[in-house]
Backbone as numpy.savetxt, mean C-alpha at the origin, in Angstrom:
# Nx Ny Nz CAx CAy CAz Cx Cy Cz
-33.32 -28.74 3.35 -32.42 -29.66 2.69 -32.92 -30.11 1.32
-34.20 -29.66 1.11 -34.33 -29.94 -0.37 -34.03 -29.58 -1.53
-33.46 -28.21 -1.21 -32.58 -28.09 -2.44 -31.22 -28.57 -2.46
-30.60 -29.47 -1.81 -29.53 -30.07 -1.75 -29.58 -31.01 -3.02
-30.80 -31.71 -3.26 -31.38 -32.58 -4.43 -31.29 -32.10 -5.37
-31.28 -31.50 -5.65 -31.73 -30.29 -6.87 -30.57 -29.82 -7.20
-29.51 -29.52 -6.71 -28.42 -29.24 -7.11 -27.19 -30.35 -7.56
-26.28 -29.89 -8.79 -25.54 -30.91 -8.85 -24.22 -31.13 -8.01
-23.27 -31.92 -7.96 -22.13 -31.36 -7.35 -21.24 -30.86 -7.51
-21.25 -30.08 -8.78 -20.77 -28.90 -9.19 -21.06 -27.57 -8.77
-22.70 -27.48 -8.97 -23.38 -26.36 -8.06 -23.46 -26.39 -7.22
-23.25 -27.20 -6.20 -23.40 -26.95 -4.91 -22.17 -26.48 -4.65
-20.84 -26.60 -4.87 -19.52 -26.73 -4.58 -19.49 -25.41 -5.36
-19.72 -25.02 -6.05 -20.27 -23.23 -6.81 -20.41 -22.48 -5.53
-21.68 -22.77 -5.06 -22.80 -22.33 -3.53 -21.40 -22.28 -2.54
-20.91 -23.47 -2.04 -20.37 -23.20 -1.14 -18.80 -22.16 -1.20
-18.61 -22.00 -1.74 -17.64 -21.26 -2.27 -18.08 -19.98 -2.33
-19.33 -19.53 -3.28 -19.68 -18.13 -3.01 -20.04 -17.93 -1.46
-20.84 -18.61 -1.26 -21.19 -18.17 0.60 -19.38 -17.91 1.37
-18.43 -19.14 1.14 -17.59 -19.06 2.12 -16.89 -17.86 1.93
-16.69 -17.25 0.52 -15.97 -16.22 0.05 -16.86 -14.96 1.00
-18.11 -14.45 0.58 -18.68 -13.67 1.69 -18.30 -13.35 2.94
-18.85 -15.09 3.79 -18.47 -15.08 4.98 -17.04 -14.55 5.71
-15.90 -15.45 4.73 -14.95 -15.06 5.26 -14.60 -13.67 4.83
-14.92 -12.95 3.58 -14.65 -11.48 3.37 -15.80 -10.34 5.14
-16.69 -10.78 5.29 -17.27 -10.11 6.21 -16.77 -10.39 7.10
-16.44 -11.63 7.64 -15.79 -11.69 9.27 -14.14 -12.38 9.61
-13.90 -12.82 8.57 -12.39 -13.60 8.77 -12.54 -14.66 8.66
-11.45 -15.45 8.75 -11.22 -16.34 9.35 -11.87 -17.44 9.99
-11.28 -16.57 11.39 -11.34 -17.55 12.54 -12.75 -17.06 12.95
-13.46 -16.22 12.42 -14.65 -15.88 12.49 -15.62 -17.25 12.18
-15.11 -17.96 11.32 -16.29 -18.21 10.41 -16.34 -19.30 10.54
-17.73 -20.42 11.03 -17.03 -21.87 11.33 -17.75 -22.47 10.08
-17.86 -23.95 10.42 -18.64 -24.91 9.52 -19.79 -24.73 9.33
-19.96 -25.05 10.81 -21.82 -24.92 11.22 -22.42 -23.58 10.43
-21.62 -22.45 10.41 -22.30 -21.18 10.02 -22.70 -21.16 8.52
-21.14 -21.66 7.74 -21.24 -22.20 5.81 -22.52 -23.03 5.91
-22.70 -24.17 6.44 -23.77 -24.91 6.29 -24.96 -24.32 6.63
-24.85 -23.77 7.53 -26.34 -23.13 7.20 -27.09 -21.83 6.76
-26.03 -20.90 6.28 -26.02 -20.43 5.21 -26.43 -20.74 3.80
-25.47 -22.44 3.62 -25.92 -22.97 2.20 -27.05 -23.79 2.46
-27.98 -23.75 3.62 -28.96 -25.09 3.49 -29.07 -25.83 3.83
-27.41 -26.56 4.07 -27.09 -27.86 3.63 -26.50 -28.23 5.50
-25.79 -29.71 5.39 -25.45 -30.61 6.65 -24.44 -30.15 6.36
-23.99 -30.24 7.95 -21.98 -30.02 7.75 -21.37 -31.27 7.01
-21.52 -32.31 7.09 -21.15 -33.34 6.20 -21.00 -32.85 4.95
-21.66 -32.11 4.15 -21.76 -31.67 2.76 -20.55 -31.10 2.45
-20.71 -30.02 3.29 -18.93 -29.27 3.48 -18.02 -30.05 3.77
-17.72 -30.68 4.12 -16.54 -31.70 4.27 -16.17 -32.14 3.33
-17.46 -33.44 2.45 -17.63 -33.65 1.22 -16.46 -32.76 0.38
-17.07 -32.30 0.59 -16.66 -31.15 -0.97 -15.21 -30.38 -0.12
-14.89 -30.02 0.47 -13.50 -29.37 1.02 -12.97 -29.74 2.01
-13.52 -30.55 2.81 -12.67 -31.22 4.16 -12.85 -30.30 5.49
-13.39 -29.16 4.88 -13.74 -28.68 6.04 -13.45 -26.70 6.47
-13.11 -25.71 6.58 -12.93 -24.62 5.93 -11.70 -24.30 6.02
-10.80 -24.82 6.24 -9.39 -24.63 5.69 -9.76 -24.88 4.19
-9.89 -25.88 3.95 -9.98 -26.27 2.51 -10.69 -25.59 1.98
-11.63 -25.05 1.89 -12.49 -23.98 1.55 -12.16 -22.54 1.47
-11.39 -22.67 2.35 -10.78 -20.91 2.37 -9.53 -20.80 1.34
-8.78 -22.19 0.91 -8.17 -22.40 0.25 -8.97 -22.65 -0.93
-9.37 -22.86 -1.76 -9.98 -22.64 -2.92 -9.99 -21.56 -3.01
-10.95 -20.45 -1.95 -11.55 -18.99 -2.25 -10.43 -18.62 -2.80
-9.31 -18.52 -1.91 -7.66 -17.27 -1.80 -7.40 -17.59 -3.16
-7.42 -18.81 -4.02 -6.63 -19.56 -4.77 -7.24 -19.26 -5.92
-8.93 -18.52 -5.86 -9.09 -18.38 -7.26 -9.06 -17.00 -7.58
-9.03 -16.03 -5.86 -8.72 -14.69 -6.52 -7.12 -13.93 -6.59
-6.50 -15.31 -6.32 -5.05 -15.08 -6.06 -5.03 -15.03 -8.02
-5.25 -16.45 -8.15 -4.81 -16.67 -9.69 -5.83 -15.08 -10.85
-7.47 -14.37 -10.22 -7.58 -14.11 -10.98 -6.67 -12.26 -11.10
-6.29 -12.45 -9.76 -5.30 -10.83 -9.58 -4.21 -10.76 -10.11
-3.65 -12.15 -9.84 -1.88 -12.23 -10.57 -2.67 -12.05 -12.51
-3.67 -12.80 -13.07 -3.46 -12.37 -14.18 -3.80 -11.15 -14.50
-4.35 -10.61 -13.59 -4.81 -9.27 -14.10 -2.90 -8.26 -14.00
-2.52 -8.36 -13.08 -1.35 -7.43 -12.65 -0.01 -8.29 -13.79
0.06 -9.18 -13.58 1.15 -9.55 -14.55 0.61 -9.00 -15.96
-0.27 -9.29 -16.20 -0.66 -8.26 -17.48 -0.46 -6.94 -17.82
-1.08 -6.54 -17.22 -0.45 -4.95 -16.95 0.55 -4.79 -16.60
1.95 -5.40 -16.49 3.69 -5.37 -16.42 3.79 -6.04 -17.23
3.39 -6.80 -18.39 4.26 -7.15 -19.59 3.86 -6.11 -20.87
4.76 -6.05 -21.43 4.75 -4.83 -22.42 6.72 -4.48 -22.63
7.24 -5.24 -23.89 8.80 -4.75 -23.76 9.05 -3.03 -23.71
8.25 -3.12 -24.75 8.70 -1.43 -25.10 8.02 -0.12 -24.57
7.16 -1.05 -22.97 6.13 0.52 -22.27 7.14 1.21 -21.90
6.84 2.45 -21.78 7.30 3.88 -20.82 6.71 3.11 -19.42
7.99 3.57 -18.56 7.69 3.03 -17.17 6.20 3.71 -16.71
6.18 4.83 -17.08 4.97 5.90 -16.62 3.26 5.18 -16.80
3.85 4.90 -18.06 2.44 3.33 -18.14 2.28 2.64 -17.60
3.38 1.35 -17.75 3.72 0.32 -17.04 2.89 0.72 -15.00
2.95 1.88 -14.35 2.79 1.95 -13.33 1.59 2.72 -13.13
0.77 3.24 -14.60 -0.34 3.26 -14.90 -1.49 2.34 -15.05
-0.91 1.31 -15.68 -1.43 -0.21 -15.74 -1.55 -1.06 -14.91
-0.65 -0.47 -13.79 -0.64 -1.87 -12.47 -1.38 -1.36 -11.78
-1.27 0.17 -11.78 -2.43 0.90 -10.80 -4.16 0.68 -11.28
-4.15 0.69 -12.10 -5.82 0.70 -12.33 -5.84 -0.73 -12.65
-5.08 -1.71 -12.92 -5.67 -3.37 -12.51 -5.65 -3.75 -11.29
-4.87 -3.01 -10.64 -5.21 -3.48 -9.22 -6.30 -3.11 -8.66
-6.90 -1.85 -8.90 -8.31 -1.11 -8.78 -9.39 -1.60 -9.62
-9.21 -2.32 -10.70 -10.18 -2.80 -11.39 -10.50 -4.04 -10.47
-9.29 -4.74 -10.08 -10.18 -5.87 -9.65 -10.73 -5.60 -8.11
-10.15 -4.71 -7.50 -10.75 -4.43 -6.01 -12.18 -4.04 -6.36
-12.76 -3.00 -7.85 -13.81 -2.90 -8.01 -14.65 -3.81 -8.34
-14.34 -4.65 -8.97 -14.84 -5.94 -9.70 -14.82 -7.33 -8.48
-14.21 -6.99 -7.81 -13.92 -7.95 -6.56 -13.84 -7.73 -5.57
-14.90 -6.93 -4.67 -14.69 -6.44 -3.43 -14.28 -7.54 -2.57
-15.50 -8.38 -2.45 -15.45 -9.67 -1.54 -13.61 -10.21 -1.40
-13.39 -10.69 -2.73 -12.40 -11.50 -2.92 -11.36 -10.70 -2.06
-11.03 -9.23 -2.43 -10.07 -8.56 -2.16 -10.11 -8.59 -0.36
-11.21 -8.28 0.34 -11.32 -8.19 1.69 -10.64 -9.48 2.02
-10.90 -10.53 1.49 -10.66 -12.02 1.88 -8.99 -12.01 1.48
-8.72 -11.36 0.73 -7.10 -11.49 0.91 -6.34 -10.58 1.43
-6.60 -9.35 1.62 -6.10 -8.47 2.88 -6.53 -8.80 4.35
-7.34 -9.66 4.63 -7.28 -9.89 6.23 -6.29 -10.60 6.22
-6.08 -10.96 7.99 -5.11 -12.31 7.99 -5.16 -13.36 7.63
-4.72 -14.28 7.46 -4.77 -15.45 6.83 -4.60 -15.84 8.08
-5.34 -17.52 8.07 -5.38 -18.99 9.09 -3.91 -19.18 9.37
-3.36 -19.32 10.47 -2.32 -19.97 10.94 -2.17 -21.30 9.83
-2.51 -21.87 9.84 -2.82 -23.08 8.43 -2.54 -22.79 7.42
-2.57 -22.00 7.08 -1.69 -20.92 5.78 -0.30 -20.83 5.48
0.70 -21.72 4.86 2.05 -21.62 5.38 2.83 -20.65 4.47
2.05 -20.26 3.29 2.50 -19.53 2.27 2.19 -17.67 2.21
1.30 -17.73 3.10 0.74 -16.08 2.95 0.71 -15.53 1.70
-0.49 -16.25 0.89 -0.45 -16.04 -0.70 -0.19 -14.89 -0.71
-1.20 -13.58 -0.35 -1.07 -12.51 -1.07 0.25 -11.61 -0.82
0.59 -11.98 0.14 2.34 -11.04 0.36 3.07 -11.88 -0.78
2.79 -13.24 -1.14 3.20 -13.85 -1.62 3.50 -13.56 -3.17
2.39 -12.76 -3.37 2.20 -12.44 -4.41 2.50 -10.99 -4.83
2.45 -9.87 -3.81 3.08 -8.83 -3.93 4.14 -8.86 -3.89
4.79 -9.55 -3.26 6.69 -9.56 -3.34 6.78 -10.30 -4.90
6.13 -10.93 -6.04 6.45 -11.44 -7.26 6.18 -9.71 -8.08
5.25 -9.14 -7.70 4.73 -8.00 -8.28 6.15 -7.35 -7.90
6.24 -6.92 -6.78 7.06 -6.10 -6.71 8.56 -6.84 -7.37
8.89 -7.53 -7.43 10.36 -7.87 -8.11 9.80 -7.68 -9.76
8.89 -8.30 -9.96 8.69 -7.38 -11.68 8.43 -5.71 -11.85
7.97 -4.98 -10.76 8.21 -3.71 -11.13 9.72 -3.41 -10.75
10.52 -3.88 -10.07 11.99 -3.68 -9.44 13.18 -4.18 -11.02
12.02 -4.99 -11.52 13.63 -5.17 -12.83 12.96 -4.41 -13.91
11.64 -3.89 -13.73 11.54 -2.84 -14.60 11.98 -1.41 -14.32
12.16 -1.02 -12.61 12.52 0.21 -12.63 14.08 0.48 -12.84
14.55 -0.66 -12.74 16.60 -1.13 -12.68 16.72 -0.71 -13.98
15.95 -0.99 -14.87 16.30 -0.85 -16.37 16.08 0.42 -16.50
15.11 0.88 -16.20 15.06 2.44 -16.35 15.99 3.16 -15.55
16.09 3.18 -14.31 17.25 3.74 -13.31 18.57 3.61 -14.36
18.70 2.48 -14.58 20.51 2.62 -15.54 20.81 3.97 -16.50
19.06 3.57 -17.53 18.89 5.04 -18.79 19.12 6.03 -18.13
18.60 6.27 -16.75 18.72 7.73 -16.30 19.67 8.40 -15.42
20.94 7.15 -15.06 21.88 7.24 -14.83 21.82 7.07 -13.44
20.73 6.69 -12.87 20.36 6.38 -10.97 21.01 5.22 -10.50
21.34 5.26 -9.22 21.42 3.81 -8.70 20.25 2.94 -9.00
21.15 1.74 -9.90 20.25 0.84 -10.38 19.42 -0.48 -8.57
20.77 0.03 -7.94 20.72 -1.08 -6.77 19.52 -0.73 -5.78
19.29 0.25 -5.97 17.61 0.76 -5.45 16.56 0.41 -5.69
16.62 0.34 -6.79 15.17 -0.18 -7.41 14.38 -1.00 -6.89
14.57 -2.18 -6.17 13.79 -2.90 -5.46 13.31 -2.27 -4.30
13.61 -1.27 -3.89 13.06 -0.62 -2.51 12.04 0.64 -3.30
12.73 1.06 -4.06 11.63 2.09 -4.66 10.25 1.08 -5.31
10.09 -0.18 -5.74 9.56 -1.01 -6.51 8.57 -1.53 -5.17
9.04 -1.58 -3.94 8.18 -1.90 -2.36 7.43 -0.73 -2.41
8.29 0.25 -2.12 7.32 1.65 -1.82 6.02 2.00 -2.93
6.28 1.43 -4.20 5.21 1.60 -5.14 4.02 0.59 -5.00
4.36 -0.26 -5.20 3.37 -1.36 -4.77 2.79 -1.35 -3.39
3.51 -1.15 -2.43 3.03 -1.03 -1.08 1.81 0.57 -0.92
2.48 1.26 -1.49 1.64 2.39 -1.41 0.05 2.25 -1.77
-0.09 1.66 -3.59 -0.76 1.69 -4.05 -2.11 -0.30 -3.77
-1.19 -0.58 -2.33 -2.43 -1.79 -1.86 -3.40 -1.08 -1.05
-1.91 -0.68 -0.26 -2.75 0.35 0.86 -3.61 1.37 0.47
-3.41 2.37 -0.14 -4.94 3.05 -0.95 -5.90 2.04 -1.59
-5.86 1.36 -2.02 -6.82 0.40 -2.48 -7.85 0.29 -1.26
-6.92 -0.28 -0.49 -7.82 -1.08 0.83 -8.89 0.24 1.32
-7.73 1.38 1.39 -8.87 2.43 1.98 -9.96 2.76 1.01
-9.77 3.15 -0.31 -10.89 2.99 -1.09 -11.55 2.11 -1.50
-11.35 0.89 -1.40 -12.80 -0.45 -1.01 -13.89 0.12 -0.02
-13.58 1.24 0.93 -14.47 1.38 1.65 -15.06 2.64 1.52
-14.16 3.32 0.81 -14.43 4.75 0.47 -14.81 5.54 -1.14
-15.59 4.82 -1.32 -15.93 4.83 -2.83 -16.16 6.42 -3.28
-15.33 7.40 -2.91 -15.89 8.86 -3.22 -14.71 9.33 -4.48
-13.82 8.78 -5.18 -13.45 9.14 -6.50 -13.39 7.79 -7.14
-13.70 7.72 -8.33 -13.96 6.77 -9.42 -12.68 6.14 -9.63
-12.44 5.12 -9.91 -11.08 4.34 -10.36 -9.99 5.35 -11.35
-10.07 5.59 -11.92 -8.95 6.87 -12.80 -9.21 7.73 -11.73
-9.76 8.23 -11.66 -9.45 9.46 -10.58 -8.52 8.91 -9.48
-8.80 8.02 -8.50 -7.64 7.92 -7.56 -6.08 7.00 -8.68
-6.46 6.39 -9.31 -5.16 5.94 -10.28 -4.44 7.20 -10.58
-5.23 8.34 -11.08 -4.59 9.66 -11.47 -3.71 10.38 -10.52
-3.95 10.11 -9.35 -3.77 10.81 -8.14 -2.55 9.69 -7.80
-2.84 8.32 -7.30 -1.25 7.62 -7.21 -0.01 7.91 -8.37
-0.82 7.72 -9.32 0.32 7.89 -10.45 1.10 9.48 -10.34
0.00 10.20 -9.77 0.75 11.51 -10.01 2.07 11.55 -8.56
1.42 11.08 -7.32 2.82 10.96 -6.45 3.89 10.60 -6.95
3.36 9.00 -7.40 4.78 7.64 -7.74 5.70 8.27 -8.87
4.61 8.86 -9.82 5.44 9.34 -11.35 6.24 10.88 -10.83
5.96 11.28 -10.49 6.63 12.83 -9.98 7.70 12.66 -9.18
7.69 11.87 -8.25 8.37 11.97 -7.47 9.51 10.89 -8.09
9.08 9.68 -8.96 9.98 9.10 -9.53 10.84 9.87 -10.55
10.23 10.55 -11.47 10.55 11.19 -12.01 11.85 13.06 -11.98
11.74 12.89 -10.65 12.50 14.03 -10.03 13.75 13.71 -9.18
13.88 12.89 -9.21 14.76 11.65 -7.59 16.01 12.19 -8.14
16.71 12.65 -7.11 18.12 12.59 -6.68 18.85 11.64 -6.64
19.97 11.33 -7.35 21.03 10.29 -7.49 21.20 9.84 -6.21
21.79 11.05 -4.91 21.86 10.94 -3.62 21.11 11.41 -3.13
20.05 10.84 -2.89 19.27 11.86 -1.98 19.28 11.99 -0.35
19.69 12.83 0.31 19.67 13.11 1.79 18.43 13.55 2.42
18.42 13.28 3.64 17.21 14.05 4.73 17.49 15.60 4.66
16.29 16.27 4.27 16.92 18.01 4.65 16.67 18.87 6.11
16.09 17.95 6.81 15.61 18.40 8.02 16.84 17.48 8.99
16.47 16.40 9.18 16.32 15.28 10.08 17.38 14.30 9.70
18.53 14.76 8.92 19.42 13.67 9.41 20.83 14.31 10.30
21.66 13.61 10.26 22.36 13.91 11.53 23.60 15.00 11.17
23.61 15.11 9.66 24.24 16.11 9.19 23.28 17.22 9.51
22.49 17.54 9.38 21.57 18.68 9.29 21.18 18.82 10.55
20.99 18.28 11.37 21.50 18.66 13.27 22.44 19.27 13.45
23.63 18.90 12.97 24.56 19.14 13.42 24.80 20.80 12.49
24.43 20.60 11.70 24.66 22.46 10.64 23.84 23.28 11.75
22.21 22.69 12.07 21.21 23.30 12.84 21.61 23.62 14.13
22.29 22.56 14.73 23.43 22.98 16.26 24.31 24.37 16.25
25.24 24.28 14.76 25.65 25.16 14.41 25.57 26.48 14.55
24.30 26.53 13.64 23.72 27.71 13.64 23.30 28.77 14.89
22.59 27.29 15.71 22.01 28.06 17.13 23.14 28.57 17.77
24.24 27.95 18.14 25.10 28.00 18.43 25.94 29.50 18.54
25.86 29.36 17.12 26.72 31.07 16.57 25.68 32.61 16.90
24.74 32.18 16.67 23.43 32.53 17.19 23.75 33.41 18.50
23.46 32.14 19.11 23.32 33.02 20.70 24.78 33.05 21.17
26.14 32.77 20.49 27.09 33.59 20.99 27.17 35.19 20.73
26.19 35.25 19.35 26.48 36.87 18.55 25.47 37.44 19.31
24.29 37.01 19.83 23.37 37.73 20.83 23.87 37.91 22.23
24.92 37.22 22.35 25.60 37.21 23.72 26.48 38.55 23.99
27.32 38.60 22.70 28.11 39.52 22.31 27.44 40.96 22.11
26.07 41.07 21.89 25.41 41.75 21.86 24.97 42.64 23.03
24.31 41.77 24.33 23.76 41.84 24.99 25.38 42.66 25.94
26.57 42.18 25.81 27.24 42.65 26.69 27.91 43.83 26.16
27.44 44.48 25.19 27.98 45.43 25.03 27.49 46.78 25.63
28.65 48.09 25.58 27.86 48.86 25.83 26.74 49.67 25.42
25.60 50.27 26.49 24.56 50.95 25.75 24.85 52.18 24.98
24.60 53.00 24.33 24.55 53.85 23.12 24.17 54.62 24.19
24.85 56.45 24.11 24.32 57.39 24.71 23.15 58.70 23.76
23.23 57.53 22.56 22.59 58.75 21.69 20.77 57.86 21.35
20.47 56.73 22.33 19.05 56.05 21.80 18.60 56.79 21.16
17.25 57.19 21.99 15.92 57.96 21.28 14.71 56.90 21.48
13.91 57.57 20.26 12.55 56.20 20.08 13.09 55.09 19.67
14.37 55.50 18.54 14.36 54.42 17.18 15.02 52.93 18.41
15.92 53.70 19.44 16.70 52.34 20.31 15.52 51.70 21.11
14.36 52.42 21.45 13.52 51.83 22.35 12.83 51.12 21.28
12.03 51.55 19.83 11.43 50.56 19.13 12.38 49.14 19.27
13.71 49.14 18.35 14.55 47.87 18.32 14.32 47.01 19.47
14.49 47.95 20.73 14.78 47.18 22.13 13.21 46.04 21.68
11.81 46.56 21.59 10.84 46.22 21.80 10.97 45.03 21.14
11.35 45.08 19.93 11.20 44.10 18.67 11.87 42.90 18.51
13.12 43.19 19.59 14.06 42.27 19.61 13.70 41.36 20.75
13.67 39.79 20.20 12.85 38.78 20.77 13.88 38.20 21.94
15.34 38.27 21.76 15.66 37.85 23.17 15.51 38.92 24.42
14.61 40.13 23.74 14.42 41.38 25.49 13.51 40.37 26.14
């Protein structure tokens, strides 16, 4: 407890904050009690209270300063009037990777669950603001290119959603460098944005394409049917016995 003296209550309230950010990035939550912050920092549970009331309040600070320092990083990288969307989704991709690199801790601490005590669920909170600014940026572009503009907010989920979720897996998987996997999202999101069908349909799997595929079988094995009942040829040879062999309903 003697460096409790020694510190001011600024630094200490520094201390407890870096420890709680840790703690709760390594175990959660509901992982992580008082008793554990305190003696981690040194210090009496009283201290922690002091200073946050207790680790709700504490976990609220942490979320709150890497909430505010991600939104400026990502709203930054979406303002720009006159970007090419291709940027614009260049820019959100590698700030979002800059700060997962620059912020491991923080980032773990806002992809777990959040405390029941939590009534806001900052960080969805904050991806659904992201995503409605990439959604009135892709509307504007969808109009130029003559697409349903009324999409855009679902294509604007799928982008953002895509590119948390790779994040998260590469926080743990550090085997390509930040541009390199940015290069690699951008090349899905941009290609595939870039190619999109006005209407686009299922080509396998929707219920039109069953039903062509029903079709088909259908006509299929009536013409093999028609086949099968006809009469045999009195002139075979090898060439009728090869066919016979080859042909997959013998």
């Amino acid at each position: 407890m003697a460096n409790a003296s020694r510190m001011s209550s600024y630094q200490r309230r520094e201390q407890l904050i870096r420890i709680g950010r840790s703690l709760f990035a390594s175990k959660g939550f509901e992982a992580v009690s008082v008793e554990e912050i305190a003696a981690t920092a040194k210090v009496s549970k009283p201290i922690v209270y002091e200073h946050f009331g207790g680790k709700e309040g504490l976990y609220a600070v942490v979320v709150d300063r890497e909430m505010r320092a991600l939104n400026d990083s990502l709203f930054q990288a979406l303002s720009g009037e006159n970007a090419h969307p291709r940027q614009i989704v260049e820019r959100t991709t590698l700030a979002l990777l800059t700060y997962i690199e620059e912020n491991a801790e923080g980032f773990q601490v806002l992809v777990r669950d959040s405390p029941t005590t939590d009534p806001t669920s900052s960080f969805s909170s904050l991806l659904g603001d992201v995503s409605t600014r990439v959604g009135e940026i892709l509307e504007e572009w969808f109009k130029r290119q003559k697409l349903p503009a009324k999409h855009a907010p679902y294509y604007a989920q799928m982008l953002v959603g895509m590119t948390v979720y790779t994040g998260q897996y590469w926080a743990d998987q550090r085997k390509l460098s930040k541009e390199q996997l940015a290069a690699l999202i951008v090349n899905l999101a941009w290609n595939g944005l870039s190619r999109m069908e006005a209407k686009p349909e299922l080509r396998f799997e929707s219920g039109k394409a069953r039903k062509d595929k029903d079709k088909v079988d259908k006509d299929s094995n009536n013409s093999n049917a028609g086949a099968s009942s006809a009469p045999p040829s009195n002139d075979g040879g090898a060439d009728d016995a090869v066919t016979a062999s080859s042909d997959p309903t013998s």
